[in-house]
N, C-alpha and C positions, 0 to 999 in steps of 0.2 A: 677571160683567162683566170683561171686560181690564183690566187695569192699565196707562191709558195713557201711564206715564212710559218706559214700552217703545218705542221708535221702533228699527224695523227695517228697514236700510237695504237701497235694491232697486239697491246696485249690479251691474247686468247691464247685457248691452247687446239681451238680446233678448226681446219680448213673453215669449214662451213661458214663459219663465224663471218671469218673475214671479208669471205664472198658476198656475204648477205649483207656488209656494211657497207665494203668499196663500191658495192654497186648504188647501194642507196645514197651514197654520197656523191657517186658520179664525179661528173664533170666541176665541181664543188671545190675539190682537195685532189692534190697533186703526190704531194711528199707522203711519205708514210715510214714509221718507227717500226724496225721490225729488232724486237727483242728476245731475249735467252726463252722468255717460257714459250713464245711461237717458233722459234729456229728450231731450238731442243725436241719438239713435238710434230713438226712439219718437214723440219730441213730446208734444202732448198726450194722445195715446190713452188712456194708462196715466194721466192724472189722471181721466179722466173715466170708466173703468173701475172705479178706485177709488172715487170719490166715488158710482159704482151699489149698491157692496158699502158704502157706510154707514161708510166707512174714514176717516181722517183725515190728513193728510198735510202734511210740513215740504217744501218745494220747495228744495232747497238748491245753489242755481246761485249765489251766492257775489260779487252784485254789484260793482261797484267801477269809478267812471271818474268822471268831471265832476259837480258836486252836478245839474242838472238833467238828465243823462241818467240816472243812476242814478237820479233820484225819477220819472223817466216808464217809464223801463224795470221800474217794481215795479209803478205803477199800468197798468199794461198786464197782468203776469205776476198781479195780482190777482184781473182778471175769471176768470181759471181755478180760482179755488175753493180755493185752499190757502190751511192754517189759518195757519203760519207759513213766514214767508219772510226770507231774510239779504242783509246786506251785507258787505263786511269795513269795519273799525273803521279800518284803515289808511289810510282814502279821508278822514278827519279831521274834524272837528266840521263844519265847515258840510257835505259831503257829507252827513252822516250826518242831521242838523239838517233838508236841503230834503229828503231821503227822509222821514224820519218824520210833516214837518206836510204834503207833498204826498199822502202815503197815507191822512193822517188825512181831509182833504181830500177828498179824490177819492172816497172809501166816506162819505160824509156825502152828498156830492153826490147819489150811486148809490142811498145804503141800503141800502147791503147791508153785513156785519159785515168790519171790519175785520183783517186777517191781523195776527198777533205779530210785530212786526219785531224779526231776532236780528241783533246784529253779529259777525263773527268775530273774536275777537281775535287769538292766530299760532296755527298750523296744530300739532296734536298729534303731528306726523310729526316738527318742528324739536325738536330736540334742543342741547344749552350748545352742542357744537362747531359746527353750523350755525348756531346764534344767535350766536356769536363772528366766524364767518366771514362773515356780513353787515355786520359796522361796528360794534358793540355794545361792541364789548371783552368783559369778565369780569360786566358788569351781570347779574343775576339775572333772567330770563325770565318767573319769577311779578311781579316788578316792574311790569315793560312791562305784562303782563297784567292787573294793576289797575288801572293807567294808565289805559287801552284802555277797560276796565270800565265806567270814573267817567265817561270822556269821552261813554262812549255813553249814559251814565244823563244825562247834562246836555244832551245831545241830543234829547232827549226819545224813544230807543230804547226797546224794550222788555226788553232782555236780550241777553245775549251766549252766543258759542259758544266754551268755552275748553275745558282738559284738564280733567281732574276731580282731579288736584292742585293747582289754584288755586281749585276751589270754593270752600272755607272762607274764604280770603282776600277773594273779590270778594262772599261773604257780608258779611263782617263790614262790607264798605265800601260794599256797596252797596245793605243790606236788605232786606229781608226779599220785599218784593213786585217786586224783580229777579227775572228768570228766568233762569233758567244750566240750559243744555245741556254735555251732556260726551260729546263721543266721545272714541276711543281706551277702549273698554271691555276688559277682556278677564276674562273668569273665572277662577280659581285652575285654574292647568294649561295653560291656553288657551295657543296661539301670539301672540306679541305682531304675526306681520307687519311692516307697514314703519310701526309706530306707537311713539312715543317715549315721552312721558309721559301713562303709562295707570296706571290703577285698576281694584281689583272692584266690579262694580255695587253691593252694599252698602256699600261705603267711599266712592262716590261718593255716592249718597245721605244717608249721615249727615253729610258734609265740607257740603251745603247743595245738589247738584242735583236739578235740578228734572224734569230727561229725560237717559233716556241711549239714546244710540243706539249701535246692535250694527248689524254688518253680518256677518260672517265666521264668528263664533264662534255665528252662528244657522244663517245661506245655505250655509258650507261643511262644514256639520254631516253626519253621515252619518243621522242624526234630526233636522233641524230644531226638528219639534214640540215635540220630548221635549228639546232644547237648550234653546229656550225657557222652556218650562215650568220648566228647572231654575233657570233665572235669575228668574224670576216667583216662585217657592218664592223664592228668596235674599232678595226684595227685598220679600218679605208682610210687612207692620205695622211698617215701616220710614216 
């Protein structure tokens, strides 16, 4: 059986792409990231292709605008079957607050199973100097990041999307049945790309995540498979 704390992201922009991966990773990988440059480019084809292959899938279009457009715009993105789905945290308690009891809402209504709402907290690309250059001053970024945390666990969110150097921290404050995603993964050796504050899928795991998503160090792999797999081996009985 996969190990679904593996989420593997299908950043592309074209069908083909993704067919020629999901298949080669097969029975391997379960979860699958399906982001703005695949939705925007495919729509929903690629969910519901997925969802024929038994797959699981995080929608991660990254909400954020007025508390009621934001809570209609997820109960709409709902009826397409994905298991979890995000906002950013920066949209503020009451945005976050009318998303989480409208979704609860709306799938009560329907009956049908509720999606995991994740909040983002800041983006694992910002880095201290672009967190300075925002207005912040010298403040500590894991700070914000717990901040962000608390605010979306009081919202009644399910979990947030932070680096996996603030896992341990939004652990300890936010317990045990918080869920915390960590992108910005990369393997020992791996290329970091345009990501800032990353960890090893092992290091994120025992710091307290719950998922980690890979996109590069799987997709730009010259084995995928066998990429994967290595990272599945990393993170067995952990």
């Amino acid at each position: 059986m996969a190990d679904e704390r593996l989420i593997v992201a299908l950043d592309f922009h074209h069908f083909g792409d993704v067919k020629k991966l999901v298949t080669e990773l097969g029975d391997s990988v379960k979860f699958y990231k399906v982001g703005m440059e695949l939705f925007y480019s495919v729509g929903t084809d690629v969910l519901d292709w997925l969802k024929s292959l038994d797959k699981k899938i995080f929608l991660d279009l990254k909400l954020c605008d007025i508390p009621n457009t934001t809570a209609n715009g997820l109960c709409s993105l709902m009826n397409l079957g994905a298991d979890i789905m995000n906002i950013h945290a920066t949209g503020g308690f009451t945005m976050m607050k009318t998303a989480a009891d409208k979704l609860r809402e709306e799938s009560a209504r329907l009956g049908i199973a509720k999606p995991k709402l994740i909040a983002v907290t800041i983006l694992t690309s910002i880095n201290q100097s672009d967190w300075e250059g925002l207005g912040y001053g010298a403040t500590e970024i894991s700070a914000q990041v717990v901040r962000l945390a608390k605010l979306a666990k009081s919202a009644g969110v399910d979990g947030v999307v932070a680096s996996p150097q603030e896992a341990k921290l939004i652990r300890e404050n936010c317990g045990d049945d918080f869920l915390i995603i960590t992108p910005g993964i990369r393997p020992a050796g791996a290329d970091i790309n345009d990501q800032s504050r990353i960890s090893t899928p092992a290091a994120a795991l025992k710091n307290g995540a719950n998922y980690l998503v890979i996109g590069r160090p799987i997709t730009k792999a010259e084995n995928p498979k066998d990429a994967a797999q290595k990272i599945l081996a990393e993170i067995k009985g952990i």
